[in-house]
N, C-alpha and C positions, 0 to 999 in steps of 0.2 A: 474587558477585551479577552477575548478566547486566542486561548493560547496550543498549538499543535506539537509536538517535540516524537520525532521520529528515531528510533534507533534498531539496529541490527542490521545496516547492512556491512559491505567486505567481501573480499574475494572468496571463489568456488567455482569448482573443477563441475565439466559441462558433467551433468548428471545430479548434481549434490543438488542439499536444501540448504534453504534460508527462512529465517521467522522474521517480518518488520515489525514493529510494534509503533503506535504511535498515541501517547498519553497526551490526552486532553483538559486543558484545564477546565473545571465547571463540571456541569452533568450535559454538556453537548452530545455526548456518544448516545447518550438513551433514546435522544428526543428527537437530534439531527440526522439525515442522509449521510453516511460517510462514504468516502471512499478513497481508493489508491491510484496516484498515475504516476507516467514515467516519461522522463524526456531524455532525448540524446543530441548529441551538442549539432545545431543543423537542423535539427527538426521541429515540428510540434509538438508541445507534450499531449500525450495521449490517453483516453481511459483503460485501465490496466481490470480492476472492481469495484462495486460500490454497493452500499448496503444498507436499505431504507429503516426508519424506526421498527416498522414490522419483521423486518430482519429477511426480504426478500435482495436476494442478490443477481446483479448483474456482474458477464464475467466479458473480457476483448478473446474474438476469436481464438485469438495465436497463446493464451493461454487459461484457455479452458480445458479443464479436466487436470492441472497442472499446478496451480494456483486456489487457494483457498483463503474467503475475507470473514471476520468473524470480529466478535465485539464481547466487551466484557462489561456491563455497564455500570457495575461494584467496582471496575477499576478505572471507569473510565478510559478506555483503552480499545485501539482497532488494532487486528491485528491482518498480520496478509502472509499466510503460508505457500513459500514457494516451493516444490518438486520439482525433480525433473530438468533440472536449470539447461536452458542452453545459453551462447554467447549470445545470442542475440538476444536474449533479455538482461541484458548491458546497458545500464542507464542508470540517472537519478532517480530515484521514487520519490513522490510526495504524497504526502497525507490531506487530505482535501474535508471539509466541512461543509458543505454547500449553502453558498453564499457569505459562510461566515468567514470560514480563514483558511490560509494555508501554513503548510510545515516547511520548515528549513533544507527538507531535501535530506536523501542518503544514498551514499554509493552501491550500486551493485555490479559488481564484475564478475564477470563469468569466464572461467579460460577454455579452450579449446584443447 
Protein backbone atom coordinates (compact mmCIF):
# COMPACT_ATOMS: atom_id res chain seq x y z
CA UNK A 1 0.00 0.00 0.00
CA UNK A 2 1.52 3.42 -1.07
CA UNK A 3 2.04 5.51 1.38
CA UNK A 4 2.06 9.75 0.83
CA UNK A 5 3.57 11.83 3.86
CA UNK A 6 3.46 15.63 3.09
CA UNK A 7 5.43 18.03 5.08
CA UNK A 8 6.40 21.85 5.13
CA UNK A 9 3.59 23.77 5.42
CA UNK A 10 2.89 26.83 8.22
CA UNK A 11 2.32 30.35 8.28
CA UNK A 12 3.72 33.23 5.78
CA UNK A 13 3.56 36.78 5.29
CA UNK A 14 1.64 37.40 1.75
CA UNK A 15 4.84 37.59 -0.42
CA UNK A 16 7.07 34.94 1.28
CA UNK A 17 7.80 31.24 0.21
CA UNK A 18 7.02 27.80 1.13
CA UNK A 19 8.58 24.28 -0.09
CA UNK A 20 5.98 21.18 0.45
CA UNK A 21 7.52 18.15 0.14
CA UNK A 22 5.73 14.93 0.05
CA UNK A 23 7.74 11.43 0.41
CA UNK A 24 6.48 8.43 -1.06
CA UNK A 25 6.67 5.11 -0.14
CA UNK A 26 7.91 2.71 -2.99
CA UNK A 27 9.43 4.03 -6.23
CA UNK A 28 5.67 5.55 -7.15
CA UNK A 29 7.34 9.12 -7.74
CA UNK A 30 9.41 7.74 -10.89
CA UNK A 31 6.67 5.95 -12.57
CA UNK A 32 3.29 7.64 -11.38
CA UNK A 33 1.50 11.03 -12.41
CA UNK A 34 1.91 13.26 -9.25
CA UNK A 35 0.66 16.02 -8.29
CA UNK A 36 -0.53 18.76 -5.53
CA UNK A 37 -4.10 20.10 -4.69
CA UNK A 38 -5.68 22.19 -2.24
CA UNK A 39 -8.97 22.52 -0.43
CA UNK A 40 -10.50 25.24 1.66
CA UNK A 41 -13.21 24.35 4.13
CA UNK A 42 -16.64 24.98 1.73
CA UNK A 43 -15.20 24.19 -1.24
CA UNK A 44 -13.74 21.67 -3.73
CA UNK A 45 -10.57 20.70 -3.54
CA UNK A 46 -8.86 21.84 -6.54
CA UNK A 47 -5.77 21.05 -8.93
CA UNK A 48 -2.98 23.32 -7.76
CA UNK A 49 0.09 20.93 -10.19
CA UNK A 50 0.82 17.88 -11.45
CA UNK A 51 3.69 16.13 -13.05
CA UNK A 52 3.61 13.09 -15.43
CA UNK A 53 6.55 10.40 -15.41
CA UNK A 54 8.03 12.35 -18.41
CA UNK A 55 8.17 15.23 -16.08
CA UNK A 56 5.73 17.37 -18.11
CA UNK A 57 3.91 19.76 -15.93
CA UNK A 58 0.64 21.16 -15.55
CA UNK A 59 0.03 24.34 -13.39
CA UNK A 60 -3.98 26.09 -12.12
CA UNK A 61 -4.29 29.44 -13.47
CA UNK A 62 -4.14 31.49 -10.33
CA UNK A 63 -0.78 30.09 -9.67
CA UNK A 64 1.24 29.84 -12.50
CA UNK A 65 4.38 31.54 -12.95
CA UNK A 66 4.20 31.33 -8.87
CA UNK A 67 4.38 27.83 -7.93
CA UNK A 68 6.77 25.24 -9.07
CA UNK A 69 6.18 21.00 -8.97
CA UNK A 70 9.24 18.92 -9.34
CA UNK A 71 10.30 15.41 -8.33
CA UNK A 72 13.39 13.73 -6.98
CA UNK A 73 12.99 10.08 -7.99
CA UNK A 74 16.44 8.85 -5.69
CA UNK A 75 14.27 10.20 -3.00
CA UNK A 76 11.28 9.57 -3.79
CA UNK A 77 9.83 12.81 -3.31
CA UNK A 78 7.35 15.69 -4.99
CA UNK A 79 7.99 18.62 -4.24
CA UNK A 80 5.85 22.05 -4.90
CA UNK A 81 7.72 25.34 -4.51
CA UNK A 82 5.59 28.18 -3.66
CA UNK A 83 6.51 32.12 -4.36
CA UNK A 84 5.05 34.85 -4.24
CA UNK A 85 2.45 33.69 -1.57
CA UNK A 86 -0.87 35.47 -1.23
CA UNK A 87 -3.85 34.83 1.36
CA UNK A 88 -5.61 33.36 -0.84
CA UNK A 89 -3.46 30.48 -1.45
CA UNK A 90 -4.90 29.58 2.20
CA UNK A 91 -5.74 26.01 2.20
CA UNK A 92 -4.75 22.34 2.92
CA UNK A 93 -2.45 20.87 0.26
CA UNK A 94 -2.54 17.42 -0.63
CA UNK A 95 -0.24 15.29 -2.26
CA UNK A 96 -2.01 13.17 -4.86
CA UNK A 97 -0.72 9.91 -6.87
CA UNK A 98 -3.07 9.18 -9.47
CA UNK A 99 -5.28 6.67 -8.74
CA UNK A 100 -3.22 5.31 -6.17
CA UNK A 101 -3.25 7.45 -3.02
CA UNK A 102 -3.53 10.31 -1.17
CA UNK A 103 -1.64 12.35 1.61
CA UNK A 104 -2.77 13.51 5.04
CA UNK A 105 -3.01 16.99 4.07
CA UNK A 106 -0.89 20.21 5.21
CA UNK A 107 -1.58 23.54 6.31
CA UNK A 108 -0.93 26.59 4.43
CA UNK A 109 -1.62 30.14 5.66
CA UNK A 110 -0.82 33.01 4.27
CA UNK A 111 -1.36 36.38 6.24
CA UNK A 112 -2.23 39.61 4.81
Amino acid sequence: QVQLVESGGGLVQAGGSLRLSCAASGTIVSINPMGWYRQVPGKQREMVATITSGGSTNYADSVKGRFTISRDNAKNTVYLQMNSLKPEDTAVYYCNAKYVAWGQGTQVTVSS
